[in-house]
Structures are given as C-alpha cells and as structure tokens.
C-alpha positions, -999 to 999 in steps of 0.1 A, spaced: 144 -130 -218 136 -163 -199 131 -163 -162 165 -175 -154 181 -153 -177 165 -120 -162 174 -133 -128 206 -131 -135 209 -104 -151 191 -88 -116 215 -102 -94 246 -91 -116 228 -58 -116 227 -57 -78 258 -68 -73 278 -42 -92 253 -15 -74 262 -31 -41 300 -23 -47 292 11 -62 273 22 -30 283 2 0 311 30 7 291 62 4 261 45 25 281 39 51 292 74 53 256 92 45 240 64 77 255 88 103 237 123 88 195 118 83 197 74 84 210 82 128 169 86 136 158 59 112 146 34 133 154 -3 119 135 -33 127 149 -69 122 134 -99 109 100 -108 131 67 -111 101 56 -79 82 21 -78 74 10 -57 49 -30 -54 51 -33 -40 12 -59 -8 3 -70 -15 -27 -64 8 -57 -33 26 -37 -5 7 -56 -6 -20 -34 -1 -48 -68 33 -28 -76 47 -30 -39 34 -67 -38 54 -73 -72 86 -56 -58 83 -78 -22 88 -113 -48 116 -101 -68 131 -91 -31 120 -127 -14 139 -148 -39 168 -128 -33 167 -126 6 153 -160 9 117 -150 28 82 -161 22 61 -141 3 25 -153 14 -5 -140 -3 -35 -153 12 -57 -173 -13 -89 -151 1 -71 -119 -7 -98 -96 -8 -118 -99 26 -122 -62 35 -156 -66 57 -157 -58 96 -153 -90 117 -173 -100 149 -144 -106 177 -150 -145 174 -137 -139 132 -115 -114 141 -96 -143 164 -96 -171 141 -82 -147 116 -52 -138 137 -51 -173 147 -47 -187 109 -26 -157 103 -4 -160 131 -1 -201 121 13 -187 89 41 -166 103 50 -199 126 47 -221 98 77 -200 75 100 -192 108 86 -155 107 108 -148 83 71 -138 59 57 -110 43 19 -117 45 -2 -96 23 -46 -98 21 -69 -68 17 -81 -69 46 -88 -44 78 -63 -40 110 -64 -72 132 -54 -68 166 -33 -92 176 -21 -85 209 -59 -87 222 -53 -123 214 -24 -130 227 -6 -133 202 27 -114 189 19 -81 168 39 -85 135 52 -50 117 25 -38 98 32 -17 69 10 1 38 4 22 11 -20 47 11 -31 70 -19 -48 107 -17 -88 95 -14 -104 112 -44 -76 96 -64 -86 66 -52 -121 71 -58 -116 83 -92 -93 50 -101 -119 29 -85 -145 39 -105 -129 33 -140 -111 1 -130 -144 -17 -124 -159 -6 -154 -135 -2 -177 -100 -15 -163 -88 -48 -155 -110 -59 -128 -119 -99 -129 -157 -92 -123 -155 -63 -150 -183 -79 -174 -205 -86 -146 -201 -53 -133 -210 -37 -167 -238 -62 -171 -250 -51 -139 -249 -12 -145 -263 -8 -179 -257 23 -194 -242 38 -161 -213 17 -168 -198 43 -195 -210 71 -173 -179 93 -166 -171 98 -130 -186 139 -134 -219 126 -148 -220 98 -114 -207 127 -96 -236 150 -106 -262 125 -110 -259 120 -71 -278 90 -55 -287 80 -94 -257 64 -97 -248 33 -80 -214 42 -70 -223 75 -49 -250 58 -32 -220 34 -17 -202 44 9 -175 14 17 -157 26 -14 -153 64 0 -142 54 36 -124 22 29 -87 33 44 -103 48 73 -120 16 72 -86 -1 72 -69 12 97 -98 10 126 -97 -27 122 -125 -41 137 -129 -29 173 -166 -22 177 -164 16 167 -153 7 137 -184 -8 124 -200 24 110 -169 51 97 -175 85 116 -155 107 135 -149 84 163 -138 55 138 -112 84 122 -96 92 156 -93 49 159 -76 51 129 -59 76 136 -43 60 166 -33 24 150 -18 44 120 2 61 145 6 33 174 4 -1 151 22 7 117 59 6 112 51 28 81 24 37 63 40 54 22 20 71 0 9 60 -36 23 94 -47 59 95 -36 63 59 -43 100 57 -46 103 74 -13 78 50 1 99 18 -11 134 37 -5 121 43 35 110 8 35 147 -4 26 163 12 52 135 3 78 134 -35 72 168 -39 55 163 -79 56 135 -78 33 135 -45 13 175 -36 17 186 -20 -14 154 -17 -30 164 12 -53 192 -10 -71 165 -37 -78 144 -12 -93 171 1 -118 183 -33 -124 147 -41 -138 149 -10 -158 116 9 -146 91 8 -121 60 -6 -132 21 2 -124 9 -37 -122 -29 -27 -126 -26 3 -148 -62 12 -166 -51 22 -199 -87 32 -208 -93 53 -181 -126 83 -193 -128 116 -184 -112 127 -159 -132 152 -133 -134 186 -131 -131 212 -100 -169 207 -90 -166 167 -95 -135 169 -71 -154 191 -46 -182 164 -47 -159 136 -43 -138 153 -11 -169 159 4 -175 123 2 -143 110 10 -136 134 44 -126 108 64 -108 95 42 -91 124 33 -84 142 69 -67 105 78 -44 107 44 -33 143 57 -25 126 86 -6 99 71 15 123 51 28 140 79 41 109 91 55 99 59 72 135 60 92 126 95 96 88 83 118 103 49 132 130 66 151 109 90 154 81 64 163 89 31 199 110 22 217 131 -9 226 96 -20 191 77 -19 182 104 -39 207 107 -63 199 66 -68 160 76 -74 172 105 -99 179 74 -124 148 62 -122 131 96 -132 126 113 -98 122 146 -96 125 159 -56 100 185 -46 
C-alpha cells in the first residue's frame, strides 16, 4: 500500500470511529474523565528514556501530527543524555525554546536527553511528558540491543567486547565487575538520571538525586506512562492533550496493531531469579523512582480512562488487570 493510499485509508478509519464514539464519549466524560485534567495547545516536550518504548510513542506522535496539523520535531542530536554545566543547560533551553517559537508552539519536541529547567531561565515551561519502563527490564533490553539488536554502533560495540559480546546477561550478571556493562553505572540509573535534570545534585545519582527526581516527576511532568501498560499510557495521553493525541485508540485500530519500532528479535537468554536480584540491586534508584511513577500512572488512569476507552483497547488485544 503506498503512502497516500494508507493515509487514506487512516483517515476513513478515523472518521467512521469518530461517528461510532462521539456519542458514548460524551456521556462516559462526566463519570472518571470529570478529574482528568486537560491541557491545551502550549509545546509538549518529551525528553525520551531510552529502551522504554519511547521509538513506538515517537511513531504514534507523526501519524497524529499530519492529522492535527502540529510539528513533530526531533532534534538532529537526539541522543545527548550527559549532565550539563548551567551555562549548556541555558543554551539548551534557549535553542529549544527557539524551536517551540519558531512552529507557533503548536510542537511536540522529542531528544534523549535529561530534565531542563526552563523557568530558571526565564523562559515558559512546556508540558513534559514520558515513558518509563520497570528498570531491570530496561537493563535486560539494553544489554541485548547493543549487542545483538538493532543498535547503529552494534558492530563496533561487538568489536569492542570480544567474546563478552555473546555473553548472556546471567553470565555479565555473575561475572560482576568482569563484564563491561556491570562496571557502568549510567545505564542502571539513567531514568533517575532523567528526571533530576541537571541541578547540581544531580551530577552523581544517590539518594538525594532520587528525591530530585522524585519531585520534577511529580511537580514538572504532565504525565509520565509506563512501557508496560502502554495502551493505557497513550489512551491517558489522548484525553490529556486532546489537540495532539485525541483519539489515539482509533488511530491505533485503523493501523491494525500497535507496533514495537526497535523490537530485538534475537534477544539470548533471558535471566533467572539470582540475575534479577543482581540486577535490582543495581538498578535501586531506578527502581524505587518507577514505583513511584506507577502510582501516579495509577491516579492519572483512574480519573482518565472509562468502560468505553477500554472496551476500544479490548480490539486491540487488551486484557484489563
């Protein structure tokens, strides 16, 4: 099917959802959707994690910018994950804040890349949003995708790590500081990493770095989803920002499946219950802010989502706990 074709197609599809729905929506709005707070069209920045579904949501954001006419702006640098001095940290939010003018703030900017605060600038906070995924998951997908998945330095990488480079994660795991990947840290604290930005206590990940986190997460994020209830994450993010993800689920079923953009189909062993222990011993930053995050994500579909967004996620093979 060409291009034109299937976007046609995808808009028939949404329209004859649009009709089916519009009536029961606007009965279900006045039950769970009355505490469901709804933001309007000022920029959304979504500062990626890597590995936490991020290239799916990023796919979903185009197919829904060419049909509610707003920029989808990936920065050309899109991985830049470091900490920033406050004299990078400013020209960042100055270049990013340039790109929101520049497309009438009507712009979903995405970039791997840590919290900026913008307001210390002054200069307007957009809505941040993100995805996060449970941190040994993470960890785990990591691991393979370098050496075995789809990553663009993947041959370098291997080059680089010799025989460890078809070393499951249980013999890294075990092997402890033998292996390359347990003697790095970035990758084990990377979302707490994230969300402390780059305020100076955020330079070394501890628990004073978790509480920061903690804090913007709460204080700075329109909504953070999780990787593992990903049509909930989406379906919350249509009825939050309905001018850029508004009837997300009907795109979804209109395209015919939901689709994991950086899949590893040759992903090894996967790790047993000492590996895991190993790994969430590692990641306990990580992990005790992804707890966090999930009971937010609770409230956030709780006052959200209804019966009918449901019943809409039931065709695309959801099962509700």
């Amino acid at each position: 099917m060409s291009t034109t074709t299937g976007a046609i197609a995808l808009r028939m599809g949404l329209f004859l959802w649009f009709g089916a729905v519009s009536i029961a929506v606007s009965i279900a709005v006045k039950g769970a959707e009355a505490h469901c707070p709804v933001y309007g069209g000022a920029p959304l920045f979504y500062n990626r994690i890597p590995k936490a579904g991020s290239s799916s949501l990023k796919t979903i954001v185009h197919d829904l910018s060419r049909i509610y006419k707003y920029k989808q702006y990936s920065y050309p640098v899109y991985d830049d994950r470091d900490w920033f001095d406050q004299e990078k940290e400013s020209q960042n939010a100055a270049r990013i804040s340039s790109t929101f003018v520049k497309y009438g703030g009507r712009v979903v900017y995405d970039q791997h890349i840590r919290f900026i605060n913008f307001t210390k600038f002054d200069l307007d906070q957009p809505y941040y949003f993100n995805l996060m995924r449970h941190p040994v998951s993470r960890a785990i997908s990591t691991y393979y995708f370098a050496r075995t998945g789809g990553h663009s330095q993947r041959e370098k990488i291997r080059e680089r790590l010799g025989a460890e480079a078809d070393w499951s994660i249980t013999k890294c795991a075990l092997a402890s500081s033998e292996c390359k990947f347990m003697r790095s840290t970035s990758s084990f604290h990377l979302m707490t990493a994230f969300f402390c930005g780059h305020h100076e206590e955020c330079q070394v990940i501890n628990a004073t770095a978790l509480a920061r986190a903690k804090n913007n997460l709460k204080q700075s994020y329109a909504f953070v989803g999780i990787t593992e209830h990903f049509l909930e994450s989406v379906a919350v993010l249509g009825k939050m920002f309905p001018q850029y993800f508004g009837h997300v689920l009907e795109l979804l079923i209109a395209q015919g499946e939901v689709t994991n953009k950086n899949k590893n189909h040759h992903k090894g062993n996967q790790p047993d219950e000492a590996t895991i222990a190993i790994l969430e011993e590692k990641t306990k930053y990580d992990l005790e802010l992804y707890h966090y995050a999930v009971s937010l994500f609770k409230e956030h579909v709780q006052n959200c989502l209804t019966q009918l967004d449901y019943d809409i996620m039931a065709k695309l093979g959801h099962e509700r706990e």
